[in-house]
C-alpha positions as CSV (number, residue, x, y, z in Angstrom):
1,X,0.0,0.0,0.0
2,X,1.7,3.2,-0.9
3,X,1.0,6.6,1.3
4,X,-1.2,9.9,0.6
5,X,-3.3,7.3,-2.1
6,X,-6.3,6.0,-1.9
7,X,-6.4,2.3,-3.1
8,X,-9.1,0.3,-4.0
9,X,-7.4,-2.4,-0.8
10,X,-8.3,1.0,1.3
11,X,-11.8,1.6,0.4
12,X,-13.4,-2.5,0.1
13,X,-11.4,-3.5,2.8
14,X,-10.6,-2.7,6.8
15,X,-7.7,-1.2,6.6
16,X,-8.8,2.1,8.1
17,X,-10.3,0.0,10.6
18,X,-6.7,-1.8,11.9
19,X,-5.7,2.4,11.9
20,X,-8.8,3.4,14.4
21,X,-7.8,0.3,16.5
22,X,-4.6,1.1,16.9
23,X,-5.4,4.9,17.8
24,X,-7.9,3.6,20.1
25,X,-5.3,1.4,21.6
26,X,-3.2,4.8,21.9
27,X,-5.6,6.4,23.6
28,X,-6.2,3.7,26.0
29,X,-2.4,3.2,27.1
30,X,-2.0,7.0,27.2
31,X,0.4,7.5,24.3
32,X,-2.2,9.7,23.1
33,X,-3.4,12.3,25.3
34,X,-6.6,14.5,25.9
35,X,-6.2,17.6,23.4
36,X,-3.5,16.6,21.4
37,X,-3.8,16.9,17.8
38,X,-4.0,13.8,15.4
39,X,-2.4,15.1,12.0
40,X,-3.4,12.7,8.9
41,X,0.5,13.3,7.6
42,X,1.8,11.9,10.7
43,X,-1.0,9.1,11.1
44,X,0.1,8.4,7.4
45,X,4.1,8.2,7.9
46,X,3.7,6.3,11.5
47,X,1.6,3.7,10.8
48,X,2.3,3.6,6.4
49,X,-1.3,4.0,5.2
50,X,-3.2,5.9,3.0
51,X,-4.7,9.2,3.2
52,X,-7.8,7.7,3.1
53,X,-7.3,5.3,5.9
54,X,-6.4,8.1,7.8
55,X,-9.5,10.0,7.6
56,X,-11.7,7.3,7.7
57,X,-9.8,5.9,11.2
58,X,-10.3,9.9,12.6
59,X,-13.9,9.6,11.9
60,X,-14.1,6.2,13.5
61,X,-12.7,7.6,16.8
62,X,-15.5,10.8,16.1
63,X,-17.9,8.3,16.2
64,X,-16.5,6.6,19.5
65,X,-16.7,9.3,21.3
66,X,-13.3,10.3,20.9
67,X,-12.0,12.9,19.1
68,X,-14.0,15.8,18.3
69,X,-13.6,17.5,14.5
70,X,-13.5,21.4,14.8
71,X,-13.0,24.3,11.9
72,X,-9.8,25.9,11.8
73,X,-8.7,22.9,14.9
74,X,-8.7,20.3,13.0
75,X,-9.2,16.7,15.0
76,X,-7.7,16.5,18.6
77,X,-8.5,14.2,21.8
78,X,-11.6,14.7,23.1
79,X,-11.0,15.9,26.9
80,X,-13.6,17.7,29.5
81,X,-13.8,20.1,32.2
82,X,-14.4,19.7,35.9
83,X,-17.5,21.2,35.3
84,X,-18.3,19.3,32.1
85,X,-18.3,15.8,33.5
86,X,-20.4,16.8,36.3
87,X,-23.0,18.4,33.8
88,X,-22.5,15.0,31.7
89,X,-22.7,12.6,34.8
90,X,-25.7,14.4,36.0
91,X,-27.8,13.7,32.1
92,X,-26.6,10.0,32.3
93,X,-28.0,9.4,35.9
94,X,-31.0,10.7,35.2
95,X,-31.4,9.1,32.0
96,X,-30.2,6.0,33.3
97,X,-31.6,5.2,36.4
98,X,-35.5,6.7,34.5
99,X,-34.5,3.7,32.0
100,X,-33.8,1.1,34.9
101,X,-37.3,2.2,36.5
102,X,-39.2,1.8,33.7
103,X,-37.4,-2.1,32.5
104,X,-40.8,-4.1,33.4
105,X,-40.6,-7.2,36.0
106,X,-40.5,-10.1,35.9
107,X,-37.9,-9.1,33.0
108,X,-38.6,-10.0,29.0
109,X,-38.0,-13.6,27.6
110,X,-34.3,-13.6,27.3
111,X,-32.5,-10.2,28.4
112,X,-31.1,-12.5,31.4
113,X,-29.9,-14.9,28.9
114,X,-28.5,-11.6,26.9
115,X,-27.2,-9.9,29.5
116,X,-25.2,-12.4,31.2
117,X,-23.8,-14.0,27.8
118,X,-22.4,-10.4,27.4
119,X,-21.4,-10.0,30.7
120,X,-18.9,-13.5,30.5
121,X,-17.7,-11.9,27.1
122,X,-16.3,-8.9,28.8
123,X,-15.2,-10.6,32.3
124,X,-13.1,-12.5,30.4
125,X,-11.8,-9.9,28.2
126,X,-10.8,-7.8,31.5
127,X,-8.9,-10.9,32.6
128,X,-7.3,-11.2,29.5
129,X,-6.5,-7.3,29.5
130,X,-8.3,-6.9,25.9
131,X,-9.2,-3.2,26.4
132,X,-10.4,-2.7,23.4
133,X,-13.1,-5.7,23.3
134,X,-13.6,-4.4,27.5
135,X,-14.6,-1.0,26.1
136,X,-16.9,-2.6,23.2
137,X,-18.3,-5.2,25.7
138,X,-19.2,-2.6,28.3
139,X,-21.3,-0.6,25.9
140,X,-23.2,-3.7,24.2
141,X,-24.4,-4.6,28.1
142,X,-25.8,-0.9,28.8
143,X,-27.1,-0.8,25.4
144,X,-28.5,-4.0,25.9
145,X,-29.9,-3.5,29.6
146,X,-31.7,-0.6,28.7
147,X,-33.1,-1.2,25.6
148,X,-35.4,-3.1,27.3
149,X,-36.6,0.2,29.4
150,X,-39.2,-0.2,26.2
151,X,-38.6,3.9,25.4
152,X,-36.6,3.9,22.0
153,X,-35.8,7.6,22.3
154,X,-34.7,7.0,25.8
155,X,-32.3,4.1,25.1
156,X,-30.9,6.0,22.0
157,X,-29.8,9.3,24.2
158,X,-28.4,7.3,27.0
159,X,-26.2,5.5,24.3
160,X,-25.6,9.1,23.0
161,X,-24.3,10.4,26.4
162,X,-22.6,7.1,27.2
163,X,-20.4,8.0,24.0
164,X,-19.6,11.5,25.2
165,X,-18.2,9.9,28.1
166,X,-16.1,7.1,26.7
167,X,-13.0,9.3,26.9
168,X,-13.4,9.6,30.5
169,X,-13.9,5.2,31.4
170,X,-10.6,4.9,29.4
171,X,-8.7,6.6,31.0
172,X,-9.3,4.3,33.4
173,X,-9.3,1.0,31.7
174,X,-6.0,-0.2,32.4
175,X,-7.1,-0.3,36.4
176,X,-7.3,-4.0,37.5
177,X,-9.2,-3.2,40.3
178,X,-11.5,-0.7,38.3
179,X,-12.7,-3.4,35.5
180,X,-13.1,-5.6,38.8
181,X,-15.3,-3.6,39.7
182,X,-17.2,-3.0,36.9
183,X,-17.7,-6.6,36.3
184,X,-19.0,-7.3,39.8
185,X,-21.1,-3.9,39.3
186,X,-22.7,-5.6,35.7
187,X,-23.6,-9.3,37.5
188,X,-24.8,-7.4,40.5
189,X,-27.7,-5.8,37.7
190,X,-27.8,-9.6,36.3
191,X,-28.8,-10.7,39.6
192,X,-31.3,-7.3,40.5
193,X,-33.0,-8.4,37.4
194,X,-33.4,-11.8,37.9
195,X,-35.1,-11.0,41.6
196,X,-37.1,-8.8,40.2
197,X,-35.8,-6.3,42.0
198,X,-36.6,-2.8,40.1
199,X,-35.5,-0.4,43.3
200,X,-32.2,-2.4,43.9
201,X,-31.3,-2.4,39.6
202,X,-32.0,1.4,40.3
203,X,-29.4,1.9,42.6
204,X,-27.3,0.0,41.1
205,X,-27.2,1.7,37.8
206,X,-26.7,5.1,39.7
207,X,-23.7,3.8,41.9
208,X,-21.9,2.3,38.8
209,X,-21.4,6.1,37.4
210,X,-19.9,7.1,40.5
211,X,-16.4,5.3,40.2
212,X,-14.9,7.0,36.5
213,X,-16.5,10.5,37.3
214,X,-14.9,10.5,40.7
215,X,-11.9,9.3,39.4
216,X,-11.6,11.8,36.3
217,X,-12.4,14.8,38.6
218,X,-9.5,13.1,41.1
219,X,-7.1,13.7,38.0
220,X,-8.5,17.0,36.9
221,X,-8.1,18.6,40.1
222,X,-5.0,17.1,40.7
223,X,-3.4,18.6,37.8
């Protein structure tokens, strides 16, 4: 594959794709850091791909949640304020835990099923220290817990705000104990749901937003 072209290999197959994994990867391990820059002629000559590759790899990590795309900026790191991921962390509670409320009991035929096959997928990616498929993984169980709040509109913002906050769980990702956590958190739910217990799956849901926002505002302040 030669550089600055864009090759038929580049648009039928994934190699833009292998690019946004490997930035994603960079972001995760903290060789890329909130508000730096990513330059397509440096993406290009580091990792030997196509122009193409490039762009479509930057608007990938857009789509994840991030970077963030601005005129006369260009694409950069997508990082927040103090103040920022409170306002954020406040939307997602009450969006969440009003999606929680609302999932009926005794719970639809085969979200338990769902839930905890998901939940084994990303237990054992933690173990194995696959952050990437952790990150994936964690998303497909919320999307998957509260799509059966039975609101559409609701479960499609709380995905929306879960993205805006993806830079903030991975900075966190590479915590041991934190993933521990978060698995134990998601087979607590497992569990809330299978008692029918809508109050307990409620307060569950609001005390698993508590660890990354308390731990991003830890690192902000600290700085």
């Amino acid at each position: 594959m030669s550089r600055g072209t864009d090759t038929g290999e580049d648009r039928s197959g994934s190699g833009w794709q292998l690019v946004a994994d490997r930035l994603q990867s960079d972001v995760i391990f903290g060789r890329i850091h909130p508000r730096e820059h990513l330059v397509e002629d440096e993406i290009m000559m580091r990792l030997n791909v196509s122009r193409y590759a490039a762009r479509r790899a930057f608007d990938e990590l857009q789509r994840l949640g991030l970077a963030v795309r601005e005129h006369n900026r260009g694409v950069y790191i997508r990082s927040y304020t103090g103040n920022e991921v409170e306002d954020l962390y406040e939307v997602r509670e009450l969006l969440e835990t009003r999606a929680a409320a609302r999932i009926p009991v005794p719970v639809p035929n085969g979200l338990i099923e769902r839930l905890s096959d998901i939940e084994r997928q990303h237990e054992r990616a933690s173990r194995e220290q696959r952050l990437a498929d952790v990150s994936t993984l964690n998303n497909d169980f919320h999307t998957a817990l509260y799509q059966a709040c039975g609101n559409p509109m609701l479960s499609e913002a709380i995905s929306l705000y879960s993205l805006r906050t993806q830079p903030i769980r991975m900075h966190f990702s590479t915590d041991d104990a934190w993933r521990r956590q978060a698995v134990a958190d998601h087979w607590a739910m497992v569990k809330a749901l299978e008692e029918g217990d809508a109050e307990k799956l409620v307060g569950l849901c609001r005390e698993h937003l508590k660890g990354p926002k308390a731990h991003y505002l830890q690192l902000y302040h600290g700085r």
